[in-house]
Backbone atoms as SQL, in Angstrom:
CREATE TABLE atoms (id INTEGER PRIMARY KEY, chain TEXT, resi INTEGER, resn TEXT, atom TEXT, x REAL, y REAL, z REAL);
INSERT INTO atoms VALUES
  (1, 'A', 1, 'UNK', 'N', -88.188, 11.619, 7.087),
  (2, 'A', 1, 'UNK', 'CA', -88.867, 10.559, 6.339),
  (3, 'A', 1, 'UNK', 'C', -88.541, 10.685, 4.856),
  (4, 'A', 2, 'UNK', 'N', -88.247, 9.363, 4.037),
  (5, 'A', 2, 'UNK', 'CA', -88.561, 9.628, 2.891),
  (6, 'A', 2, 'UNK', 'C', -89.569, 10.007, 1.934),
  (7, 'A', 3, 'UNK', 'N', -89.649, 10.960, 0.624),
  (8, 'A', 3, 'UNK', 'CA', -90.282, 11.407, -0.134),
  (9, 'A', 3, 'UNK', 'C', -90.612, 10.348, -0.993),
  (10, 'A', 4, 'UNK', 'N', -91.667, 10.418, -1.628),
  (11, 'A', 4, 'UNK', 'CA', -92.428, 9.994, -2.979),
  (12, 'A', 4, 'UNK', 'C', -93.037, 10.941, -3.564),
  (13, 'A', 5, 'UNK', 'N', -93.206, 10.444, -4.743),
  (14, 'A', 5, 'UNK', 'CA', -93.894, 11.499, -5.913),
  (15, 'A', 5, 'UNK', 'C', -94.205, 10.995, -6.902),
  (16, 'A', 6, 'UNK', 'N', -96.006, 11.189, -7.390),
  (17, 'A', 6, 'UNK', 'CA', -96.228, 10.720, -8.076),
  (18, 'A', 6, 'UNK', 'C', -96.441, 11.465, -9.841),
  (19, 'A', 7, 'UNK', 'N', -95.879, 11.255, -11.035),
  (20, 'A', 7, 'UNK', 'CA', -95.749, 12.096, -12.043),
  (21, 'A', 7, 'UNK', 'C', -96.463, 11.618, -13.051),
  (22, 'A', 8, 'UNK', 'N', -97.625, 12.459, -13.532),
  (23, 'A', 8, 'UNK', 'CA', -98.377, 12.218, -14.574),
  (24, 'A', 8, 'UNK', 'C', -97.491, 12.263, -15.995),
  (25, 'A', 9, 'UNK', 'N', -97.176, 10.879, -16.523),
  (26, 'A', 9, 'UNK', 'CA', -96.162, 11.373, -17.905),
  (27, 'A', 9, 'UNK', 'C', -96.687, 11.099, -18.966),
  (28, 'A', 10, 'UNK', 'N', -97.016, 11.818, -19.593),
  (29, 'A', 10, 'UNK', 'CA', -97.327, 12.100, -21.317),
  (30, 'A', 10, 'UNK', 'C', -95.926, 11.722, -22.113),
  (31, 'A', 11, 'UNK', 'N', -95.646, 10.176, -22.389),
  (32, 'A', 11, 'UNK', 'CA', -94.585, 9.866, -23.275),
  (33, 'A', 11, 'UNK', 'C', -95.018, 9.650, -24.275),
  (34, 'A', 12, 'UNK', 'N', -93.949, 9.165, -25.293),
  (35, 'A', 12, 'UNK', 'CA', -94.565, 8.552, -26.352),
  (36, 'A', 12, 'UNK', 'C', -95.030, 7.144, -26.973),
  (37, 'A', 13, 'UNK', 'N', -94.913, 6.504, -25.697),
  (38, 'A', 13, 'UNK', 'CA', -95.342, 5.074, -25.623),
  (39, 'A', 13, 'UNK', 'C', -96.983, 5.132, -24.767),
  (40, 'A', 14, 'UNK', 'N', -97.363, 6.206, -24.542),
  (41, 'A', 14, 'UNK', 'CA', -98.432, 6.687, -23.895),
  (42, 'A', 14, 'UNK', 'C', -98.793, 7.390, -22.548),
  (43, 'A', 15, 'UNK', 'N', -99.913, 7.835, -22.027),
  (44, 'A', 15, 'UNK', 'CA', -99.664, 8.115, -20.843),
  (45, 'A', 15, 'UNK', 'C', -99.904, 7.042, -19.766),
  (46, 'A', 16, 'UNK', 'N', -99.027, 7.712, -18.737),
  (47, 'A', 16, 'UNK', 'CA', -98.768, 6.513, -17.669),
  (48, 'A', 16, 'UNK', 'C', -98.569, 7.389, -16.468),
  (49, 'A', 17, 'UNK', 'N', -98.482, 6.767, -14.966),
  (50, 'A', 17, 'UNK', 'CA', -97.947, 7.645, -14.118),
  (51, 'A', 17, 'UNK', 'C', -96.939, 6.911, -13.193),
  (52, 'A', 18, 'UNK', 'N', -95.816, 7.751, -13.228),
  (53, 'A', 18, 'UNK', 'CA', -94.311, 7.320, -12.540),
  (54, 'A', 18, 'UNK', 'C', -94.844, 7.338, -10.977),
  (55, 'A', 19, 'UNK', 'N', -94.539, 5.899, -10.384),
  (56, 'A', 19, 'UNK', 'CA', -94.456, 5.966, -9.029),
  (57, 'A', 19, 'UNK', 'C', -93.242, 6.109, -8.854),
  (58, 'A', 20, 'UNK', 'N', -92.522, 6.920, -8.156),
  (59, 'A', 20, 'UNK', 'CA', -90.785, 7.181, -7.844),
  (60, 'A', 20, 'UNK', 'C', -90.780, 7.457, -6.131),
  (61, 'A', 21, 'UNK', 'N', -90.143, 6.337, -5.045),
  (62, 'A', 21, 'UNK', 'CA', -89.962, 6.435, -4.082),
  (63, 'A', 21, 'UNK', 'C', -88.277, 6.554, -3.573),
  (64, 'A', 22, 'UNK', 'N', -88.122, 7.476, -3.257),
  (65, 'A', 22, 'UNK', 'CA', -87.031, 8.167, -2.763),
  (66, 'A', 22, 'UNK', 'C', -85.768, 6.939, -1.532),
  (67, 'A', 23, 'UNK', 'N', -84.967, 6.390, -2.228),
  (68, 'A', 23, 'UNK', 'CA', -84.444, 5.141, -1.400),
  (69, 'A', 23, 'UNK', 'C', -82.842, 5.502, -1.821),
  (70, 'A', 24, 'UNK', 'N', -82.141, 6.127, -0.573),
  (71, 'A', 24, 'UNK', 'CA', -80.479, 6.191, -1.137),
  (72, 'A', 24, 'UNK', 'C', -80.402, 7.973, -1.756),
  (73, 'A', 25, 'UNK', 'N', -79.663, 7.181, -2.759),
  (74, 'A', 25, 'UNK', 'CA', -79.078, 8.719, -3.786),
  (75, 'A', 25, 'UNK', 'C', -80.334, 8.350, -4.974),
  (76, 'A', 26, 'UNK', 'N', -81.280, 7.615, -4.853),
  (77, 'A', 26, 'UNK', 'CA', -81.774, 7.546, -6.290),
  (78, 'A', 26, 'UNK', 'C', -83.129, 7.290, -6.266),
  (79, 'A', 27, 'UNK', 'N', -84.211, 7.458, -7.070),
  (80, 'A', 27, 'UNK', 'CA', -85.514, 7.063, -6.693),
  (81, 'A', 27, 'UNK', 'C', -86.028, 5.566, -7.288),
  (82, 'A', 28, 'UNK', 'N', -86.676, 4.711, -6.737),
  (83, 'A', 28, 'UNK', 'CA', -86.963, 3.546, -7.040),
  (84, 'A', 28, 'UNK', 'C', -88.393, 3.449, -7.590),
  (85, 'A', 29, 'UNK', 'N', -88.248, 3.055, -9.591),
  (86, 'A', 29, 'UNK', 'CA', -89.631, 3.934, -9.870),
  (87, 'A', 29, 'UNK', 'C', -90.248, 2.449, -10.491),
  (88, 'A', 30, 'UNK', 'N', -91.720, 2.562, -10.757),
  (89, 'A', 30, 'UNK', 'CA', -92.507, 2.054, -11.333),
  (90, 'A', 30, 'UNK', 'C', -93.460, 2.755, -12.266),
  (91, 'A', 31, 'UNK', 'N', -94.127, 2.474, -13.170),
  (92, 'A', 31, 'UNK', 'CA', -95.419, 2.780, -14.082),
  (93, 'A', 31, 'UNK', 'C', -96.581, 2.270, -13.965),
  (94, 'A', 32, 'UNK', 'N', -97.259, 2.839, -13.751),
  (95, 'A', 32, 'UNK', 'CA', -98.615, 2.001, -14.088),
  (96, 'A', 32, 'UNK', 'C', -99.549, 2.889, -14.881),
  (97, 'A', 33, 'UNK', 'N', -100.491, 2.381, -15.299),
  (98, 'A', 33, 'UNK', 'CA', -101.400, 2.746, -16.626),
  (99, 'A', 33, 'UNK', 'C', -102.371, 3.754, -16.507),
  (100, 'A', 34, 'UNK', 'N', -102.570, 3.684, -14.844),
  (101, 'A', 34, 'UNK', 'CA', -104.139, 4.564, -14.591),
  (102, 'A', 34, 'UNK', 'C', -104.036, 5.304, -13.233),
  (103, 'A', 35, 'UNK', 'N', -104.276, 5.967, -12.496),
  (104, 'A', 35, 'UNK', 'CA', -104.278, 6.977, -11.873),
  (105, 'A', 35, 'UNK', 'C', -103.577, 5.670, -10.411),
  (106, 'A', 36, 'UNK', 'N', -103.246, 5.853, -9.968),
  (107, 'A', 36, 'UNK', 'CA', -102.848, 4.916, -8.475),
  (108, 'A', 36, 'UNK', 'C', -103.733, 5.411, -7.450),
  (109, 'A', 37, 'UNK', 'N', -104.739, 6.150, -7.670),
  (110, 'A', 37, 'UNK', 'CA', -105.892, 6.158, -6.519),
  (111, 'A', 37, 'UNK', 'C', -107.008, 4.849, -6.897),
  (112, 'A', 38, 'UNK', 'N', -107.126, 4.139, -8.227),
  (113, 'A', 38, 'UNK', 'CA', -107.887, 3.584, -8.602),
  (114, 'A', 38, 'UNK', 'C', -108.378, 2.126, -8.134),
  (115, 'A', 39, 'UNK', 'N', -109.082, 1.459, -7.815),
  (116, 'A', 39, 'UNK', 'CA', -109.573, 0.503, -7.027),
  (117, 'A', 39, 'UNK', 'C', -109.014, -0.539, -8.033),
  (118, 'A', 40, 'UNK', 'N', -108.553, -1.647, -6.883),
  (119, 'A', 40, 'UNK', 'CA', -107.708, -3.082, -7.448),
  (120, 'A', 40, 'UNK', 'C', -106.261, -2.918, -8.122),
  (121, 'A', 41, 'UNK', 'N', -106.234, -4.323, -7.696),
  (122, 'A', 41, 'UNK', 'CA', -104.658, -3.396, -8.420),
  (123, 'A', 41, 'UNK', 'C', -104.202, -3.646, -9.534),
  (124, 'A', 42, 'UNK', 'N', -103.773, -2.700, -9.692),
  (125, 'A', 42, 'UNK', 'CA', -102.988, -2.397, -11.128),
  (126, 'A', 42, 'UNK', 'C', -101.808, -3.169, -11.887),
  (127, 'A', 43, 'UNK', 'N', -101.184, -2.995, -12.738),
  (128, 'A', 43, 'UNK', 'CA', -100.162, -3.482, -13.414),
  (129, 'A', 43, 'UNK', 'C', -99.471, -2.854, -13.215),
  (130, 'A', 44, 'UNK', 'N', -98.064, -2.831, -12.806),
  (131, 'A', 44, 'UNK', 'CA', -97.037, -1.947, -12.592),
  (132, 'A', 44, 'UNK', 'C', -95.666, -2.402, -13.598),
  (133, 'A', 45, 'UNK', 'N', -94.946, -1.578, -13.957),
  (134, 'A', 45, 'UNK', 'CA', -93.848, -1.833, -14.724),
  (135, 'A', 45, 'UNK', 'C', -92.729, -1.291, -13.667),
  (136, 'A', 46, 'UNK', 'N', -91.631, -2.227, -13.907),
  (137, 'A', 46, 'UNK', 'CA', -90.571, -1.611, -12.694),
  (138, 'A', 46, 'UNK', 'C', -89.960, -1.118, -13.728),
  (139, 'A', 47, 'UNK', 'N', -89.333, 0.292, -13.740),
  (140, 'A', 47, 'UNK', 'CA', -87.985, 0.926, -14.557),
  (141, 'A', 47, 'UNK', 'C', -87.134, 1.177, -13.632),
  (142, 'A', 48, 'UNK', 'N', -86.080, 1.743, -14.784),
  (143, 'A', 48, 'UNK', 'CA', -84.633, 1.891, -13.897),
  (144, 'A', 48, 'UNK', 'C', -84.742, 3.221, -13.041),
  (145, 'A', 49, 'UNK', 'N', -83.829, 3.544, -12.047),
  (146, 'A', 49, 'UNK', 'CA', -83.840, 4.324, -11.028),
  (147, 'A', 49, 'UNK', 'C', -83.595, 5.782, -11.793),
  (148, 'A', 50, 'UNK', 'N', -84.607, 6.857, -10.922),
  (149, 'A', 50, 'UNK', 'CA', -84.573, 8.055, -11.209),
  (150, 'A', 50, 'UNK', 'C', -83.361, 9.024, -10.653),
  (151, 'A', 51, 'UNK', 'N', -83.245, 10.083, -10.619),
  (152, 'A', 51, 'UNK', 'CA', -82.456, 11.081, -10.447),
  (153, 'A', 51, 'UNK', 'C', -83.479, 11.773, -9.226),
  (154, 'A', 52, 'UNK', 'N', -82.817, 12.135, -8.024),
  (155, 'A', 52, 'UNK', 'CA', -83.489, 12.565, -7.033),
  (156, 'A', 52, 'UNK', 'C', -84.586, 13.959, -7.560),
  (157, 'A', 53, 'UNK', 'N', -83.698, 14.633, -8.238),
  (158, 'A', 53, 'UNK', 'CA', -84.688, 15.548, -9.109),
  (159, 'A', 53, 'UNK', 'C', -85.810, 15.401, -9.522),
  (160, 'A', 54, 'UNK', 'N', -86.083, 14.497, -9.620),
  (161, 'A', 54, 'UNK', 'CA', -87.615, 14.374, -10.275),
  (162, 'A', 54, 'UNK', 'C', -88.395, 14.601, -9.013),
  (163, 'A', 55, 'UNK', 'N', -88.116, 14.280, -7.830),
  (164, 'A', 55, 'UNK', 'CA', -88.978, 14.941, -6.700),
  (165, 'A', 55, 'UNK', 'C', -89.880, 16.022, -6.970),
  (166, 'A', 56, 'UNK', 'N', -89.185, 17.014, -7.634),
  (167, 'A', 56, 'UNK', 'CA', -89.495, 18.355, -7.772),
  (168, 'A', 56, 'UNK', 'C', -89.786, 18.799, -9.072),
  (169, 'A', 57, 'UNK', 'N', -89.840, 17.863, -9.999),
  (170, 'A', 57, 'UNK', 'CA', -89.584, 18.075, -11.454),
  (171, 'A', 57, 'UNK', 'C', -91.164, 18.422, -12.193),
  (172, 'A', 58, 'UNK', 'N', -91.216, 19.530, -12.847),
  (173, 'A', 58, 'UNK', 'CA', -92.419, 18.955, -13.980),
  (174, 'A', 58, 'UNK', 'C', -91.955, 19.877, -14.742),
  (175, 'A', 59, 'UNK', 'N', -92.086, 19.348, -16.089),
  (176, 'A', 59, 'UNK', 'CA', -91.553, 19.264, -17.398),
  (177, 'A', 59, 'UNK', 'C', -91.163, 18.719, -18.463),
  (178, 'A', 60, 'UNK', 'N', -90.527, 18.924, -19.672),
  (179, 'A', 60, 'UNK', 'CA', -89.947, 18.277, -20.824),
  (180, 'A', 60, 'UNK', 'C', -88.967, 17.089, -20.005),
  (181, 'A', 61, 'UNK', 'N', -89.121, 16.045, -20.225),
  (182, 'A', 61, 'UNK', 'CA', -88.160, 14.588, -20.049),
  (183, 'A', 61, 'UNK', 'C', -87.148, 14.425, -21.220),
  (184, 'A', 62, 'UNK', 'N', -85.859, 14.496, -20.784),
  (185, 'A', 62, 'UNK', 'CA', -84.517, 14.419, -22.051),
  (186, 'A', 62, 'UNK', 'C', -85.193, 13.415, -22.750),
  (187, 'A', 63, 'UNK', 'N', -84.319, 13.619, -23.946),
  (188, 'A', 63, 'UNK', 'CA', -84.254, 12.916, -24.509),
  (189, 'A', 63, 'UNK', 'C', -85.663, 12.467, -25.731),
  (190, 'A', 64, 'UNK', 'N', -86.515, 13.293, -25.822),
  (191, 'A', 64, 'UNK', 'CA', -87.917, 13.286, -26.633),
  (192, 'A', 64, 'UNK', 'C', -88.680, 12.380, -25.785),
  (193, 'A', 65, 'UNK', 'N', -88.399, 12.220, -24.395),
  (194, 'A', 65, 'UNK', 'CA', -89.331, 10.888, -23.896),
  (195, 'A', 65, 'UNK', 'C', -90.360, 11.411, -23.486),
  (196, 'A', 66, 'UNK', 'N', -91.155, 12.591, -23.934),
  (197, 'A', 66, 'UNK', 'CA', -92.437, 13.302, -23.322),
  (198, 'A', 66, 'UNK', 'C', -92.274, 14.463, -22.004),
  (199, 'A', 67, 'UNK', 'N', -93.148, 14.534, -21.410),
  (200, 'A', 67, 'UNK', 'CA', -93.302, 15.470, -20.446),
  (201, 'A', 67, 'UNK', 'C', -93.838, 15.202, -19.205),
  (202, 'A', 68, 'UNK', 'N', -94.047, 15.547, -18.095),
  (203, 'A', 68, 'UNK', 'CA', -94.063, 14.965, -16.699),
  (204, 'A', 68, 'UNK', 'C', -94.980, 16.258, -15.644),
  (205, 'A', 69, 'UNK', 'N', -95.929, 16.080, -15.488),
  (206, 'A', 69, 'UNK', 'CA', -96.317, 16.584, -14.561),
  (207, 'A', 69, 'UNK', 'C', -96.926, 16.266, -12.954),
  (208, 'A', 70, 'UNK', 'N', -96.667, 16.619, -11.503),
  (209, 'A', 70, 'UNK', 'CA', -96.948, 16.441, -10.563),
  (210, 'A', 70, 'UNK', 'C', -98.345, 16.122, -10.581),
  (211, 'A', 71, 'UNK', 'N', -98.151, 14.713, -9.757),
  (212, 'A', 71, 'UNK', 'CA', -99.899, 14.372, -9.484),
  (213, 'A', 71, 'UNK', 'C', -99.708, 14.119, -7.954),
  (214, 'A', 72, 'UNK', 'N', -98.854, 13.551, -7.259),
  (215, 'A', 72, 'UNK', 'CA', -98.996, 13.782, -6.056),
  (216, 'A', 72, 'UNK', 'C', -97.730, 13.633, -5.418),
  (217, 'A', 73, 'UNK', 'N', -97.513, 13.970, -4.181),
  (218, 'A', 73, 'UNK', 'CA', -96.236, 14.209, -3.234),
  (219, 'A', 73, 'UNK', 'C', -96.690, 13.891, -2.190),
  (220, 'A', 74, 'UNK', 'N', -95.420, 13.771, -1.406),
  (221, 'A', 74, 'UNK', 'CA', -95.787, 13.282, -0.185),
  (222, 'A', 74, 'UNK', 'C', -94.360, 12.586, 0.488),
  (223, 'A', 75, 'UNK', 'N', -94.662, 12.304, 1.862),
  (224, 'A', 75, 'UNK', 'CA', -93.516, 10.992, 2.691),
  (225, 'A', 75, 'UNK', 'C', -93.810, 10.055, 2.584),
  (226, 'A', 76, 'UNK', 'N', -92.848, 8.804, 3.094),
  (227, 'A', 76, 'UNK', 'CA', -93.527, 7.616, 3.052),
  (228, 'A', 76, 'UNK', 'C', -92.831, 6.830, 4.320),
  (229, 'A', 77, 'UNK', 'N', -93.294, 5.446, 4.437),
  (230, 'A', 77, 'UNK', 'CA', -92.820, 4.955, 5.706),
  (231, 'A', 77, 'UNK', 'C', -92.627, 3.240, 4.993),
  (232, 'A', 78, 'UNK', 'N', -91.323, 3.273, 5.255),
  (233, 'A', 78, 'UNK', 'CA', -91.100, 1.566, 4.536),
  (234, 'A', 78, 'UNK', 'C', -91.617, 0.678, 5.401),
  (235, 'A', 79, 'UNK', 'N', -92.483, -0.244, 5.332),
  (236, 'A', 79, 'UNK', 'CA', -93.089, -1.488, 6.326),
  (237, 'A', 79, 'UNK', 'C', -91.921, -2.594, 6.256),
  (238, 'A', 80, 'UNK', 'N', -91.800, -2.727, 5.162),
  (239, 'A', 80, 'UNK', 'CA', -91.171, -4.066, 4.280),
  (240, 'A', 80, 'UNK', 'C', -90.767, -3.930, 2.865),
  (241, 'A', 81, 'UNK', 'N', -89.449, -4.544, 2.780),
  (242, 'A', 81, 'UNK', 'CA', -88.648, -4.470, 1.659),
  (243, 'A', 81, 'UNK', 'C', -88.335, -5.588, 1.316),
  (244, 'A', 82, 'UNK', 'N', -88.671, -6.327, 0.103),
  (245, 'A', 82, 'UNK', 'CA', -87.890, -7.851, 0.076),
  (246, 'A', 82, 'UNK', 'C', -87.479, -7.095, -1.790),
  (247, 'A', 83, 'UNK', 'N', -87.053, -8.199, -2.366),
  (248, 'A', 83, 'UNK', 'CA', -86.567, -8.445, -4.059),
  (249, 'A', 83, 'UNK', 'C', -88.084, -8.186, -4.611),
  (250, 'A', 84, 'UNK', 'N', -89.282, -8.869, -3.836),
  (251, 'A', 84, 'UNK', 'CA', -90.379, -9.007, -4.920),
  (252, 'A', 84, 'UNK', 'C', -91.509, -8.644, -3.523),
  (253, 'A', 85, 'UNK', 'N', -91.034, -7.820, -3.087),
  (254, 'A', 85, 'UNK', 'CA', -92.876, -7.208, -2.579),
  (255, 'A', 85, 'UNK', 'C', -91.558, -5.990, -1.618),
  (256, 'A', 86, 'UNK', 'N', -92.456, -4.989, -1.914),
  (257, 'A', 86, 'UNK', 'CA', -92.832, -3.425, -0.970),
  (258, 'A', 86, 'UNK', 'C', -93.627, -2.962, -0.194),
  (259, 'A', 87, 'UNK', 'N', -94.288, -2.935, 0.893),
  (260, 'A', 87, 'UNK', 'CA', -94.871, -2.215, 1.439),
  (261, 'A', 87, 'UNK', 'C', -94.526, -0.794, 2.324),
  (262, 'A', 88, 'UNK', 'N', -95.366, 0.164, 1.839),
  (263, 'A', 88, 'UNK', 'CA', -95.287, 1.420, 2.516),
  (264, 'A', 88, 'UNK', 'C', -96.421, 1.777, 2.647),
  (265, 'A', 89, 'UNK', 'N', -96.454, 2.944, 3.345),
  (266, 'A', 89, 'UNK', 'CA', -97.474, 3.830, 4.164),
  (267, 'A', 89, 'UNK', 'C', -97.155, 5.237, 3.694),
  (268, 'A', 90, 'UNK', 'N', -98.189, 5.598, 2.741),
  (269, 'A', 90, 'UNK', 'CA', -98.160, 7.020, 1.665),
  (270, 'A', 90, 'UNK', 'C', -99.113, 7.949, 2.798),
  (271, 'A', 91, 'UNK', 'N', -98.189, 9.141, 2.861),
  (272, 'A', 91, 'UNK', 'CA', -98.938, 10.285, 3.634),
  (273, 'A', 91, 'UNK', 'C', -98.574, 11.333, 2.232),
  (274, 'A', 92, 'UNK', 'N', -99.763, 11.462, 1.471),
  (275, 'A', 92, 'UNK', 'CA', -99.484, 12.330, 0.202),
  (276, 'A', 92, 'UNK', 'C', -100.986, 13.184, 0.401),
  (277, 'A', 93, 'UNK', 'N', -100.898, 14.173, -0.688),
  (278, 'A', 93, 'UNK', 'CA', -101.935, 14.865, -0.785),
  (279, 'A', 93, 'UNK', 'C', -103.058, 14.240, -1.274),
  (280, 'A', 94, 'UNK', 'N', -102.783, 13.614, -1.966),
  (281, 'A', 94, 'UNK', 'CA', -103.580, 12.473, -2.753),
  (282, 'A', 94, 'UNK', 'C', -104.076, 11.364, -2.439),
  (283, 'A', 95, 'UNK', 'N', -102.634, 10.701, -2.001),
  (284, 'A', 95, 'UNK', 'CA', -102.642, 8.951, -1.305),
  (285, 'A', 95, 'UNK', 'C', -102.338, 9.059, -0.475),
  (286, 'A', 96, 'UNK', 'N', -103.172, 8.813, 0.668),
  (287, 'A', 96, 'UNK', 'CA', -103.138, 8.601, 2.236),
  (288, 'A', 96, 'UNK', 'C', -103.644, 7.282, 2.258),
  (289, 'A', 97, 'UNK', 'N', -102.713, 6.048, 3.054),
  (290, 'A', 97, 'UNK', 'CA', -103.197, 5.158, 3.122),
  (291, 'A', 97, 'UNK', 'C', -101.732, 3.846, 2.768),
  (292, 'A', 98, 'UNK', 'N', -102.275, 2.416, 2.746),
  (293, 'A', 98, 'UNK', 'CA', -101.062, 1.773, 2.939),
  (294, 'A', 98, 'UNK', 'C', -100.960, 1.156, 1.014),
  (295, 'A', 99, 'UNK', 'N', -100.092, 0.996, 0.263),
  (296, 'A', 99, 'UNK', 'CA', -99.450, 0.836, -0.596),
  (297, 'A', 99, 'UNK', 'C', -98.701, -0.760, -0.733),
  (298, 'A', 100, 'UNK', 'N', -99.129, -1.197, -1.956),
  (299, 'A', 100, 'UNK', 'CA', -98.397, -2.617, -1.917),
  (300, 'A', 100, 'UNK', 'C', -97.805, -3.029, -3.470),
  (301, 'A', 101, 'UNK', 'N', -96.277, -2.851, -3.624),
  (302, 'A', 101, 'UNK', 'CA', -95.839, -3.055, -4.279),
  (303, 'A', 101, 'UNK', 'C', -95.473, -4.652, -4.902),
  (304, 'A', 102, 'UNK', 'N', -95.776, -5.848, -5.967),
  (305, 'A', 102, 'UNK', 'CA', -95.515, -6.782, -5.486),
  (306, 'A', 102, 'UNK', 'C', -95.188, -7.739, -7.025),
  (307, 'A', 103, 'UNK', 'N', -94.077, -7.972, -7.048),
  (308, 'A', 103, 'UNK', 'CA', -93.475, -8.548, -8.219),
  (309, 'A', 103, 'UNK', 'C', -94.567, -9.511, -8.810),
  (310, 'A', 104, 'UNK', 'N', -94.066, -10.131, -9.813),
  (311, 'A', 104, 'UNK', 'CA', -95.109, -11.260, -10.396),
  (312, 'A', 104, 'UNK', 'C', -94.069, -12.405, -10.433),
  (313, 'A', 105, 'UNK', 'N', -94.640, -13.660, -10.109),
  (314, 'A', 105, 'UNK', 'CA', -93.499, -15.006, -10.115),
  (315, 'A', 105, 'UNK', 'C', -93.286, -14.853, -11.821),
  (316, 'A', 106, 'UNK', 'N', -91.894, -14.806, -11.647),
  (317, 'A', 106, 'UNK', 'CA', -90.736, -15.729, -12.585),
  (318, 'A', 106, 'UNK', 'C', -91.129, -13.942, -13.675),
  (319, 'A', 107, 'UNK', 'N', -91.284, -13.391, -13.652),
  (320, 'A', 107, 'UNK', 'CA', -90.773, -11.879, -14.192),
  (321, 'A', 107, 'UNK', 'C', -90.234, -11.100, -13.685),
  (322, 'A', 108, 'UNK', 'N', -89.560, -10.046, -14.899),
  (323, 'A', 108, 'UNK', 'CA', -88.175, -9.518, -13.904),
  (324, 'A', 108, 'UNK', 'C', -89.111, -7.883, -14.435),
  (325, 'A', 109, 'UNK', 'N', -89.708, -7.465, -14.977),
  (326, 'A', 109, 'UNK', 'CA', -90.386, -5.870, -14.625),
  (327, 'A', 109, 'UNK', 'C', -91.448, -5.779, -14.530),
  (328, 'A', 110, 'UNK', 'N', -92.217, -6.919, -14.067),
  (329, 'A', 110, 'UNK', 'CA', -93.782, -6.999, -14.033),
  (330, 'A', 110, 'UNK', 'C', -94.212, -6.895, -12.867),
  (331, 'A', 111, 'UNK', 'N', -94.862, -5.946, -12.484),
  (332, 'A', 111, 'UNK', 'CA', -95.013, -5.858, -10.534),
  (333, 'A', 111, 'UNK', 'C', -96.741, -5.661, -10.722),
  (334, 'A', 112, 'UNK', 'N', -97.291, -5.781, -9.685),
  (335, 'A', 112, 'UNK', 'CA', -98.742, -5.054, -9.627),
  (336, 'A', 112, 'UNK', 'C', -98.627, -4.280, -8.434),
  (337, 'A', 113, 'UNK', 'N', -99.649, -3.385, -8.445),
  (338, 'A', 113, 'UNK', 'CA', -99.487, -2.152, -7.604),
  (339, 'A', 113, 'UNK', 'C', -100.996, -1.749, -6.770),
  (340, 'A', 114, 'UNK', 'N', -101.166, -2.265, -5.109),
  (341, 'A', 114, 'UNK', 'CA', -102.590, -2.121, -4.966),
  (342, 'A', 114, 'UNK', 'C', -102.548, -0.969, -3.563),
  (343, 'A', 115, 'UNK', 'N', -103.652, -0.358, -3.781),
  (344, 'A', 115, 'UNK', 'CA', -103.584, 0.965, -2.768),
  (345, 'A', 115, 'UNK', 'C', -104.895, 0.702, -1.693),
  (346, 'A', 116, 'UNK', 'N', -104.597, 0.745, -0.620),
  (347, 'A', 116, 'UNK', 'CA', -105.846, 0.770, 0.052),
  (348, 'A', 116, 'UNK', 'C', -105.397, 2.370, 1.582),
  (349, 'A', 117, 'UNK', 'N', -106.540, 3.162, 1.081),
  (350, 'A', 117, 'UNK', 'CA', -106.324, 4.329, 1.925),
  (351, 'A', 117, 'UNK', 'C', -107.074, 4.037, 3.086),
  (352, 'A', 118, 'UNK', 'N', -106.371, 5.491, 4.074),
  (353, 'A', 118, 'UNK', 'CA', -106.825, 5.080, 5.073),
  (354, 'A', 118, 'UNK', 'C', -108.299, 6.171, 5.394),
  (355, 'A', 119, 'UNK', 'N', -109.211, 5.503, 5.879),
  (356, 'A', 119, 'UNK', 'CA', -110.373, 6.522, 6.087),
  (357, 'A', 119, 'UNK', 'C', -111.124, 6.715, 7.212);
């Protein structure tokens, strides 16, 4: 199964936490503002693709872009993949439960991000 990982980052544009899901040679990441266990969904920023490394990573980020620490890990299970919506199924330490990634009409890095676990 593929990995995810979620990274608490202290940049200098503020803190945020990297959603990075493991797709190929590269991870397919997003931001959002507040913890991704948090009720409703969120604002997500799509960025460019990570380095498989960050799986495992916590530390200094090149380049003065802050620092990165593990908030959660885990597999995941792709439901659905289109251009503008994701769904997966997070088996993490943290996030257990189904995951919905989902563009915003007529923007190109604006996604929202809603979690509903399973209980």
């Amino acid at each position: 199964m593929p990995r995810f990982v979620v990274l608490e980052h202290d940049s200098p544009r503020g803190l945020h936490w990297d959603l990075m899901f493991q797709h190929g040679e590269a991870l397919s990441t997003w931001a959002v503002t507040q913890p991704p266990d948090e009720d409703g969904p969120l604002a997500a920023e799509r960025l460019f693709h990570h380095r498989l490394a960050y799986l495992d990573y916590e530390g200094p980020v090149p380049g003065g872009r802050g620092t990165v620490k593990g908030w959660d890990q885990g597999t995941y299970e792709l439901r659905s993949r289109s251009d503008d919506v994701w769904t997966v199924v997070l088996a993490g330490r943290r996030l257990v439960g189904e995951a919905t990634l989902r563009r915003l009409p007529d923007e190109e890095t604006a996604w929202e991000f809603s979690f509903h676990p399973i209980v």
